[in-house]
N, C-alpha and C positions, 0 to 999 in steps of 0.2 A: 402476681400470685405470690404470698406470704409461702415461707418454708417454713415447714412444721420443726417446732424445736425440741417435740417428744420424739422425733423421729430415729430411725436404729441406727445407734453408731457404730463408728467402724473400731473392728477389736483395736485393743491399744497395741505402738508398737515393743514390739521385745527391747531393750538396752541394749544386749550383745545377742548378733544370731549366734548361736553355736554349731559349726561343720559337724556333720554325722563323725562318727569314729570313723581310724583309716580301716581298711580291709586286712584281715589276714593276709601275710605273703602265701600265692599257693606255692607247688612243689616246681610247678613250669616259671612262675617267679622269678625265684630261686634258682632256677636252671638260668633263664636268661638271663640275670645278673651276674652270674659265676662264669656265662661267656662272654660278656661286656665287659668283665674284668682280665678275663684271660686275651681279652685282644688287645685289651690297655696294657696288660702287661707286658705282653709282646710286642709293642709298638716301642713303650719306654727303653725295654732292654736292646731293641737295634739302635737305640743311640747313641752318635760315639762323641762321649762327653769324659770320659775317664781314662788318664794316665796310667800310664804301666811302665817299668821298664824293662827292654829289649834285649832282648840277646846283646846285642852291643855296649848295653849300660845309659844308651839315651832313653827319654823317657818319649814312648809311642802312644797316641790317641786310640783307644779299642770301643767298646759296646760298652753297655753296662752288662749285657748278658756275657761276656769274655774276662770282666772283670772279677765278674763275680763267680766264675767256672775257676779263675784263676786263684782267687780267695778259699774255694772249696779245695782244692789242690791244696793251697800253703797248708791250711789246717789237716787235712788229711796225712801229710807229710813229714812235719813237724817243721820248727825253725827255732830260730836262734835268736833271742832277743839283746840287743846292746842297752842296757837300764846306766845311767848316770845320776851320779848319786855326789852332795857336797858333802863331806866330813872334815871336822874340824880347817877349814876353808880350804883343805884341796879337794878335786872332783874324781872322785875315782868310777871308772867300767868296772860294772858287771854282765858278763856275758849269761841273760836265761835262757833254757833249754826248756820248749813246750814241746813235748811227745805227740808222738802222732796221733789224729784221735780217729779212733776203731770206728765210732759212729758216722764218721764222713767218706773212709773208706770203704766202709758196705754200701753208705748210700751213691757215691760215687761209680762203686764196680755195677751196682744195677744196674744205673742208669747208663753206663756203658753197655752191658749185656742186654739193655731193655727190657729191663724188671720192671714190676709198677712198685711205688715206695709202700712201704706198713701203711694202713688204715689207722691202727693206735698210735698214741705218742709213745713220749719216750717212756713214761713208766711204765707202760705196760706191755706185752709182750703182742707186738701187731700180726694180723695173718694178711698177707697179702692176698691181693685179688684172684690170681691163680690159684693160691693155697683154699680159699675158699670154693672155688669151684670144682677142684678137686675132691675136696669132704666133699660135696653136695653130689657128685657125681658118685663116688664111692660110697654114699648113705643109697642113693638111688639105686645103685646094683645090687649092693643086699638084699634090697627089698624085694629086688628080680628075685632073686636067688635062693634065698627064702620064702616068698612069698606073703610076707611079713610087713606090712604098711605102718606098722605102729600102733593103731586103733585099738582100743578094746574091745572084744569081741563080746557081746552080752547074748548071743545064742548057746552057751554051753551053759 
């Protein structure tokens, strides 16, 4: 039996398929990647790959999260830097003095007292998580108190 050669062809193929667009990340996303990350990070920082030295002056193997507690410390504290310098071919020290910086020290006493850090950065002036629930608590009372919702009222 002959094949018909008027017969319906099949659509041509495309060159390249092209994949649909990715998906918006949602909000739970987002969430589960921000705790993927926070247990990466917490895995990273218990290991002890970083040099310090010791009360003794030997250098002792710590975490990366102890290293780095201890780097928030230097800076918060100030220290003293020894800078070597050649001038006309002798080497002379200079001893620099970096001051303690204010911003490590508040972030520091928080997180000793178990504050949560600013929301904003640095240029701008952050409200913490408490500070916000505070206002929102205290807008809420008013309202008790008042009786006063904010709305405007279109019956008068």
């Amino acid at each position: 039996m002959p094949k018909d050669k008027d017969g319906p062809k099949p659509p041509p193929k495309p060159e390249k398929i092209v994949p649909p667009p990715p998906k918006a990340p949602t909000i739970g996303d987002k969430a589960r990647a921000g705790r993927l990350l926070s247990d990466y990070l917490r895995r990273i920082a218990q290991e002890q790959t970083e040099f310090v030295k010791g009360p003794d002056g030997d250098d002792t193997m710590v975490s990366k999260a102890e290293a780095l507690a201890r780097l928030m410390f230097k800076l918060a504290l100030g220290w003293d830097e020894v800078v070597s310098k050649k001038s006309n071919g002798n080497i002379i020290e200079i001893t620099k003095k970096h001051n303690p910086s204010m911003g490590m020290i508040a972030l520091i006493w928080d997180r000793i007292e178990g504050r949560s850090v600013p929301l904003a950065g640095d240029d701008k002036q952050g409200r913490t998580l408490p500070k916000k629930i505070s206002e929102e608590n205290k807008r809420r009372m008013n309202e008790l108190a008042t009786g006063d919702s904010g709305a405007i009222n279109s019956d008068m």
